[in-house]
C-alpha positions in Angstrom: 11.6 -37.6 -77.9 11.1 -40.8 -76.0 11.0 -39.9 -72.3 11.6 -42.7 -69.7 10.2 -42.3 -66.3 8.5 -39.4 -64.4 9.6 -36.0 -66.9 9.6 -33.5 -64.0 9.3 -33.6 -60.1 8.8 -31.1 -57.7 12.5 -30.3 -55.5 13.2 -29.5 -52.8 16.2 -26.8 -52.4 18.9 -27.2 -50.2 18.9 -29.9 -47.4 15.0 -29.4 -46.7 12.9 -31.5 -44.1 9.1 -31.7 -45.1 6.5 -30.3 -43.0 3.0 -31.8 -42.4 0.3 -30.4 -44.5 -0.8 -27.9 -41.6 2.8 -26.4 -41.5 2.8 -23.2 -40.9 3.0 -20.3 -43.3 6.4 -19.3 -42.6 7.6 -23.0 -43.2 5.6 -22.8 -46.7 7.8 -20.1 -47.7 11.1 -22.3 -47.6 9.6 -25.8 -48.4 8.5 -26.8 -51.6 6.8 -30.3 -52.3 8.2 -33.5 -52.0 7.8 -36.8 -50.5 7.4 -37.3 -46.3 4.5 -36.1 -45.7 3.6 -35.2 -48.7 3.4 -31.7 -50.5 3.7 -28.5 -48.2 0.9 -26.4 -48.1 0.5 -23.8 -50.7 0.8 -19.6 -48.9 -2.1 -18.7 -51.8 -5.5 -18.8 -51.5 -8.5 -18.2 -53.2 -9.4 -19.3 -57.1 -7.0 -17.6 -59.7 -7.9 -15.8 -62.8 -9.0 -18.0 -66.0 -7.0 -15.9 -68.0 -3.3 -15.3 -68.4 -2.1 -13.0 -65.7 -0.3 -9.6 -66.4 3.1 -10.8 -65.9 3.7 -13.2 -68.6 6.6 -12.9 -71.3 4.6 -12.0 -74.2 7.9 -11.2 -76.1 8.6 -15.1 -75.4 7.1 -17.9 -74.9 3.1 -17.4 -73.4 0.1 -18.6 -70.7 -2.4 -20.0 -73.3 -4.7 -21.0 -70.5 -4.7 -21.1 -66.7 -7.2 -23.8 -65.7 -8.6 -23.8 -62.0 -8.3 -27.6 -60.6 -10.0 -26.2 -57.2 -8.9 -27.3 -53.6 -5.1 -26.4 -53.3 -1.9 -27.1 -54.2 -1.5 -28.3 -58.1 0.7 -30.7 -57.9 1.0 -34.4 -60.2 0.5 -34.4 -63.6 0.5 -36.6 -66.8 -0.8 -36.7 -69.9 -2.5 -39.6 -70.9 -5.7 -41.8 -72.6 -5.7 -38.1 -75.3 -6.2 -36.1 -71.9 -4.3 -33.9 -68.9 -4.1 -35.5 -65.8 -3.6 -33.2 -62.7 -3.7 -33.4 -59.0 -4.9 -31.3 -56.6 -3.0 -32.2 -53.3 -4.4 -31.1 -50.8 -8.1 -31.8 -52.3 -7.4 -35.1 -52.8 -8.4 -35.1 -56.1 -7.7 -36.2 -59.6 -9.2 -34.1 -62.5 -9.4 -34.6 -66.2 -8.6 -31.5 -68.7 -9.4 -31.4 -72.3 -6.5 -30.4 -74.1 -8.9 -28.8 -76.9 -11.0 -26.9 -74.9 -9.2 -26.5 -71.3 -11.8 -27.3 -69.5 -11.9 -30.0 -66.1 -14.0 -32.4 -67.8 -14.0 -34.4 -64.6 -12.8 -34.5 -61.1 -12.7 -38.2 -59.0 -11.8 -37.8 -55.2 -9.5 -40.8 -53.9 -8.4 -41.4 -50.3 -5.5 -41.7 -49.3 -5.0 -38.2 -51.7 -2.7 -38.7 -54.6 0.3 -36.5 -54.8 2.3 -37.4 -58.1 1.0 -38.9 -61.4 2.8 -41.3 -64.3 1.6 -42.3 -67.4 3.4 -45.7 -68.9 2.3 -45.7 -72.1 -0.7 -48.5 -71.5 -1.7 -47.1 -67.7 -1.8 -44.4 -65.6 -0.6 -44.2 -62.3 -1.0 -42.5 -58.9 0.6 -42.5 -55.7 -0.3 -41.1 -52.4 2.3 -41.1 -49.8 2.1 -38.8 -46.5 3.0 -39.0 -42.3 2.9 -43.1 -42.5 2.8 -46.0 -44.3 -1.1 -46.2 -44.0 -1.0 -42.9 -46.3 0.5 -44.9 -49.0 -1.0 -46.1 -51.9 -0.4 -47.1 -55.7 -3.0 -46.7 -58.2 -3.8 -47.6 -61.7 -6.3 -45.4 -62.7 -9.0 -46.5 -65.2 -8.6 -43.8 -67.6 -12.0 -43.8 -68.7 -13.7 -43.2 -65.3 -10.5 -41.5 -63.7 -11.7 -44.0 -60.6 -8.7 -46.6 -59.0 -9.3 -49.8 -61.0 -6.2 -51.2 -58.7 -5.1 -50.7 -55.1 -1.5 -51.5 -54.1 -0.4 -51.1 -50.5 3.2 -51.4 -50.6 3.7 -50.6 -46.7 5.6 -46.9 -47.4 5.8 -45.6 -50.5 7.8 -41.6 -51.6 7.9 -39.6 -54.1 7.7 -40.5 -58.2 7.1 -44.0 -60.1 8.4 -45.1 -63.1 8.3 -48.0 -65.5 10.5 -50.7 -66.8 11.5 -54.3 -67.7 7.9 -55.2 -67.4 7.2 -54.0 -63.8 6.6 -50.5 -62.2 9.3 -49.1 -60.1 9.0 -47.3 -56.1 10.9 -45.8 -53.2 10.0 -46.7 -50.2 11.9 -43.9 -48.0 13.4 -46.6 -45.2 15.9 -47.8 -47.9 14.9 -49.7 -51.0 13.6 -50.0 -54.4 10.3 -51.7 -54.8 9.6 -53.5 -58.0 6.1 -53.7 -58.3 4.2 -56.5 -60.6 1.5 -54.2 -62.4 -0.8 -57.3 -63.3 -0.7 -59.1 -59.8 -0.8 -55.6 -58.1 1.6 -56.3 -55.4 5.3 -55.6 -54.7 7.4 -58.1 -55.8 10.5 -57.4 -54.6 12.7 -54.9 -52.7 16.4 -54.2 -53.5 18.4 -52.4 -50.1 19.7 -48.7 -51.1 21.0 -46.4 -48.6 18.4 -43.3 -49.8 18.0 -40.1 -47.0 14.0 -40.2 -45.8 14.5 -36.3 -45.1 15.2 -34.7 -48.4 13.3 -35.5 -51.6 14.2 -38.9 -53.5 13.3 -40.1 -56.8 13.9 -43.2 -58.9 13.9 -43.4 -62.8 13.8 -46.6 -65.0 16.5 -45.9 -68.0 18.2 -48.1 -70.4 18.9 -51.4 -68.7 18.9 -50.2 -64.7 16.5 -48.5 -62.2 18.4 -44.9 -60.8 18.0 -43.6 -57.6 19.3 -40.9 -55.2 18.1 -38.7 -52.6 19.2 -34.8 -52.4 22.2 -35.6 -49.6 23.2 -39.3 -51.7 24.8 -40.7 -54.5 23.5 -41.7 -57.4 23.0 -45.6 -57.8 22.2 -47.4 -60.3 20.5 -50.7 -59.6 20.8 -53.5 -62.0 17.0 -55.3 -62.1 18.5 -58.6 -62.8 21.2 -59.0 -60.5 20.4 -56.7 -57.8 23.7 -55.2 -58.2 23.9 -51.6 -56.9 27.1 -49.3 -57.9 27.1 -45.5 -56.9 27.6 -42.6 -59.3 29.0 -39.1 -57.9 27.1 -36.3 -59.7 27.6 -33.8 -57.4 24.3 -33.5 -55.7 20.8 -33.5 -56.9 17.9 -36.1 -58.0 17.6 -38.0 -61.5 14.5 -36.3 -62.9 13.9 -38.0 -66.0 15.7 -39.9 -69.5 16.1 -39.1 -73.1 18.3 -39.9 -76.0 20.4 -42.2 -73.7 21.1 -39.7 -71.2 19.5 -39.5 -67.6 19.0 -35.4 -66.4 19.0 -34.2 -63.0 19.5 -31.2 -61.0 21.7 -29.3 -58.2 20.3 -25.8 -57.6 22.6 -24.0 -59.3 23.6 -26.4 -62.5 21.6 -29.4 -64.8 23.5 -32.3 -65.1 23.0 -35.5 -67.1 24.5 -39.6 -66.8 25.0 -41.4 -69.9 23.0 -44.4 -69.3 25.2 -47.1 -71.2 28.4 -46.0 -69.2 27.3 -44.2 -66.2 29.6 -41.5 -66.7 28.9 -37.3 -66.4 28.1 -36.7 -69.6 27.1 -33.2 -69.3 26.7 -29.7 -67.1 24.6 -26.7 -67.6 25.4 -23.8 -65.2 22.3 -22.1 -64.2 22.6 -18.6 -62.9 20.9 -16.6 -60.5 19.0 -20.1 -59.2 18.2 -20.9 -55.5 16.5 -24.0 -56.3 15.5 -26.6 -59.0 11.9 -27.8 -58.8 11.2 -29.7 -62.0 12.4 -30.2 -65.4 11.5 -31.3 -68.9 12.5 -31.6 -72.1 10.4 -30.7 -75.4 10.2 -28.9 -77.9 13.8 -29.1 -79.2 14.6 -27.2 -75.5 15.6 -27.8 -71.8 12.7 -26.4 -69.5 13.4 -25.4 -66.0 10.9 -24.9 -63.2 13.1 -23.3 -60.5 13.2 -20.2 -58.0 15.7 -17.7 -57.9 16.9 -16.1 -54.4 14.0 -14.1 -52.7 11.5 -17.3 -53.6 10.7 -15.8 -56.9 9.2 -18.6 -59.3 10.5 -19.1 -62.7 10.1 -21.0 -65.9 13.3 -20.8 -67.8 13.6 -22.4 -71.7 17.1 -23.3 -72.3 19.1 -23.9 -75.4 20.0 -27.7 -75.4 22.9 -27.3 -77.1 24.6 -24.3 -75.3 22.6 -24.3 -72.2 21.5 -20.7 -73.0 18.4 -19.0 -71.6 16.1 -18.6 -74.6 12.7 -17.5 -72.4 11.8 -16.7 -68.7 8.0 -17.0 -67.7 7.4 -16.0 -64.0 3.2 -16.4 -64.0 4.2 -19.8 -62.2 4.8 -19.6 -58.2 6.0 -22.5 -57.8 6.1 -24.8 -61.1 5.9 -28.4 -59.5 5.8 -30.6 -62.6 6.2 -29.9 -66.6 4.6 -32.5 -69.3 4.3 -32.0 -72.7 1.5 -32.6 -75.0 -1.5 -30.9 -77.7 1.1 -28.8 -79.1 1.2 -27.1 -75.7 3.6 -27.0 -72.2 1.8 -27.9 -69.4 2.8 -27.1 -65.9 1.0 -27.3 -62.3 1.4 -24.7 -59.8 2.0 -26.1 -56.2 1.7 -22.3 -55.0 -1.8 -22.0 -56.1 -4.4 -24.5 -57.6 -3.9 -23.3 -60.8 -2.7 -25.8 -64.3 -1.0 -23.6 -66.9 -1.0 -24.2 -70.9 2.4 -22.5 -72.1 3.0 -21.5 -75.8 6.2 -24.3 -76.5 7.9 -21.2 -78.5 7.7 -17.7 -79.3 
């Protein structure tokens, strides 16, 4: 599959306001990371267990390998440069995993902290956002080092990047897309879009136009060239990432996905017993779901593309902020602890 864009984002259910890194636990418990001030502090500490806990589906798919990124709060990830990327929020830092041996080969501090991770194809890319636009920063990483080899300051930036038509794409949370030039390193131009700065946003370059929506908004599709912005009705939710012509999203209780060439509903998976949507792939000839059902209990669920079916339910993963794909292997961060997981991709 040819995936377009950031493949899985951290969600936040419900109509949810961000709290500041020091929020209190109680807050933790109902807030899951986003943009605004960044990710909420994870309720868990202490250093988890380098081998699979007790609790996974051995009847279904596995944990191959739980790898401790330290600090707290796993969070972006990417795979990139034959290597797994992976933030630790609240750390501040940016480690490198071997896929072979699942081992942090390295770990590069940058400040401002990054929160969420793309790969492009040719780059890698980091951006830290938090309480003001002085927390915001773009990086291209130099995948060799895992150091910034550029610094963009684009005044306030949220949430995921993405790629496309030759630049790399941005929110900035007080209403507009930024298209940023990747080889002059500064934002080139801004289109107007009426997003909500309190619940999570996310933007996602696919076929010809840059897509957009917060939680409480439309979708919009913005048309690079002309500037063009029409609005979409998909029933709630954020576009999380594009395949196969079609751009995926989620409301907390149901998938949903655009077609890209006609901007029409193309499809709807119910999802049962689901209080929330936190990120979402798709490999392996399946749908993956990181979500929570009621009573904040976390979930991987592996879904039948073609009938929407729940094939496999891990619950090892708290709170399973981002899903890549790579090695053979599943890889998902855990925003509830520090912790990386390597899943089995099928039984």
């Amino acid at each position: 599959m040819t995936y377009v864009g950031m493949r899985s984002l951290p969600y936040l259910g419900g109509r949810r306001r961000l709290p500041r890194p020091t929020a209190a636990l109680a807050a933790v418990a109902v807030l899951v990371a986003g943009c605004g001030n960044g990710p909420a502090a994870p309720a868990v500490t202490g250093r988890p267990s380098s081998t699979p806990s007790p609790t996974a589906v051995q009847k279904g798919v596995r944990v191959l390998d739980v790898i401790d990124l330290g600090g707290q709060e796993a969070y972006g990830l990417a795979i990139h440069g034959g290597a797994v990327w992976a933030v630790a929020y609240q750390a501040g830092t940016l480690s490198r995993v071997d896929p072979t041996t699942a081992k942090v080969t390295r770990t590069v501090t940058l400040r401002p902290g990054p929160a969420t991770l793309f790969s492009s194809g040719d780059a890698l890319w980091a951006a830290a956002y938090g309480a003001s636009p002085a927390d915001s920063t773009i990086y291209r990483i130099d995948p060799a080092t895992g150091e910034a080899a550029v610094r963009i300051s684009p005044g306030e930036v949220c949430c995921d990047l993405s790629a496309g038509a030759g630049s790399v794409w941005a929110v900035d949370p007080r209403g507009s897309v930024m298209q940023i030039d990747p080889v002059r390193g500064v934002v080139a131009r801004r289109i107007p879009v009426a997003i909500d700065r309190k619940v999570h946003t996310n933007v996602v370059y696919a076929g010809d136009s840059v897509w957009v929506s917060s939680d409480s908004t439309k979708l919009f599709r913005v048309r690079p060239g002309t500037g063009k912005v029409e609005q979409i009705d998909v029933g709630g939710g954020v576009p999380f990432l594009a395949d196969n012509g079609l751009l995926w999203g989620a409301a907390p209780d149901r998938l949903w996905a655009v077609d890209v060439a006609t901007g029409r509903l193309a499809r709807q998976i119910p999802l049962a017993n689901s209080m929330e949507v936190i990120s979402l792939g798709l490999g392996f000839d399946a749908i993956w779901v990181g979500m929570r059902h009621p009573g904040y209990v976390g979930a991987v669920l592996r879904l039948d593309p073609a009938s929407g079916a729940v094939l496999d339910e891990l619950r090892d993963v708290k709170i399973p902020a981002r899903i890549e794909f790579g090695f053979d292997s599943v890889w998902i961060t855990d925003s509830g602890t520090s912790s990386l997981y390597r899943v089995s991709p099928r039984p």
